[in-house]
C-alpha positions in Angstrom: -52.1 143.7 206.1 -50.9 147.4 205.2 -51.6 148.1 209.1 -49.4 145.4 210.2 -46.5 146.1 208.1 -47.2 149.9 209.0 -46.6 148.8 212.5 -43.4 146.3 212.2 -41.8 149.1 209.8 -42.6 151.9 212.6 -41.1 149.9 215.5 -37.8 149.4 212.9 -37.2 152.6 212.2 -35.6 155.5 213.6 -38.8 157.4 213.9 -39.8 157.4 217.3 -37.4 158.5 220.3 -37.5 155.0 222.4 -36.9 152.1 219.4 -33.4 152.1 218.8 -33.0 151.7 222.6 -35.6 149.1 222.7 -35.5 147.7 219.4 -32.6 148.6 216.6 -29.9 148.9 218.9 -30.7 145.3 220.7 -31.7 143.8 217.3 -28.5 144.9 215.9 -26.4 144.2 219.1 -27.5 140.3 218.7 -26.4 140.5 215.3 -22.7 141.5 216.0 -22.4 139.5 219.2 -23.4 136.4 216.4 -20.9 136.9 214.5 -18.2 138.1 217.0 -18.6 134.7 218.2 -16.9 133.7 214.3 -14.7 136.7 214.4 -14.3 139.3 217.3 -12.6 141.4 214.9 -15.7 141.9 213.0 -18.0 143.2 215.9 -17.8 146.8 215.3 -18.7 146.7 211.5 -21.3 143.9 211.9 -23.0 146.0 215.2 -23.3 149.2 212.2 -24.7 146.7 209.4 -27.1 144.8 211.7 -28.1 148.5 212.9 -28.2 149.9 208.9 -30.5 146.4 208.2 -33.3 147.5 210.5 -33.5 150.6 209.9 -33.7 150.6 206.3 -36.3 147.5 206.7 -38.2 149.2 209.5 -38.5 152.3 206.6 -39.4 149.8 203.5 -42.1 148.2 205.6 -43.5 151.5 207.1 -43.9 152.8 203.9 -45.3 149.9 202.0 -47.5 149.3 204.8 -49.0 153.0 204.4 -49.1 153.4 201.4 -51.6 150.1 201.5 -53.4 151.8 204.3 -53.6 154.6 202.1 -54.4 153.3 198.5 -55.9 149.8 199.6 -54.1 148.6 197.0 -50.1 148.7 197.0 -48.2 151.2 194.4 -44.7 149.9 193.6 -41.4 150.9 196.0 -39.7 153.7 193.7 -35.8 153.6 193.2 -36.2 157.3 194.6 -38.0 155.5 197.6 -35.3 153.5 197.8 -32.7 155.9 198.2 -34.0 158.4 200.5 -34.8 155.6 203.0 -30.7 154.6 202.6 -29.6 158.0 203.0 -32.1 158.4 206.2 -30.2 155.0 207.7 -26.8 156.2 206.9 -27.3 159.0 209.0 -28.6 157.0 211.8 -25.7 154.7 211.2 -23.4 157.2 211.8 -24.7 157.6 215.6 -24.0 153.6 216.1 -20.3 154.2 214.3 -19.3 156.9 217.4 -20.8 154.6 220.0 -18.6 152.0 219.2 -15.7 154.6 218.6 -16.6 156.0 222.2 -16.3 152.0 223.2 -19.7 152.1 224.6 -21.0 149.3 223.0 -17.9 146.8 222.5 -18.5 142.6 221.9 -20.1 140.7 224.2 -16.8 139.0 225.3 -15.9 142.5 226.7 -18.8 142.7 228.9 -18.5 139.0 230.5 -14.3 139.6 231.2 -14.1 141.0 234.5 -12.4 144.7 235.3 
């Protein structure tokens, strides 16, 4: 089980080069195009919580998941855990704030109107 969640948590987080263009980004993309659909107006701060979301799941999971590859048995997710794992995201998070700044990632209402 540790192995699986190592793997989930990996592909979540910001750890490798290629998953936020493949997975976090689209993940979090879906997310705000949802509820853009409700309220266009909340796009942009829905697109940097859905992106916040996976990240900091993609980092619970990881480490849970090694730590039971590790230990074989799991050892309890520390508040200090917890908050290095946020402040990790938050930084990430700030990437996905400038790209919708820059207007390179906008709602999906943008992208169907025509030039």
């Amino acid at each position: 089980m540790g192995g699986v969640l190592a793997i989930i948590g990996f592909m979540l987080s910001p750890l490798s080069w290629w998953n936020d263009l493949f997975v976090n980004v689209p993940l979090a993309l879906a997310f705000a195009w949802l509820v853009s659909w409700v309220d266009p107006r909340a796009f942009a701060g829905s697109l940097v919580i859905g992106y916040w979301l996976t990240n900091l799941l993609g980092f619970i999971l990881l480490h849970k998941g090694a730590e039971q590859i590790v230990a074989g048995v799991p050892r309890r997710y520390s508040r200090r855990d917890l908050l290095r794992d946020v402040g990790i995201s938050l930084l990430y998070t700030g990437v996905i704030v400038a790209l919708v700044k820059l207007g390179i990632l906008q709602p999906i209402q943008s992208y169907l109107k025509g030039p």
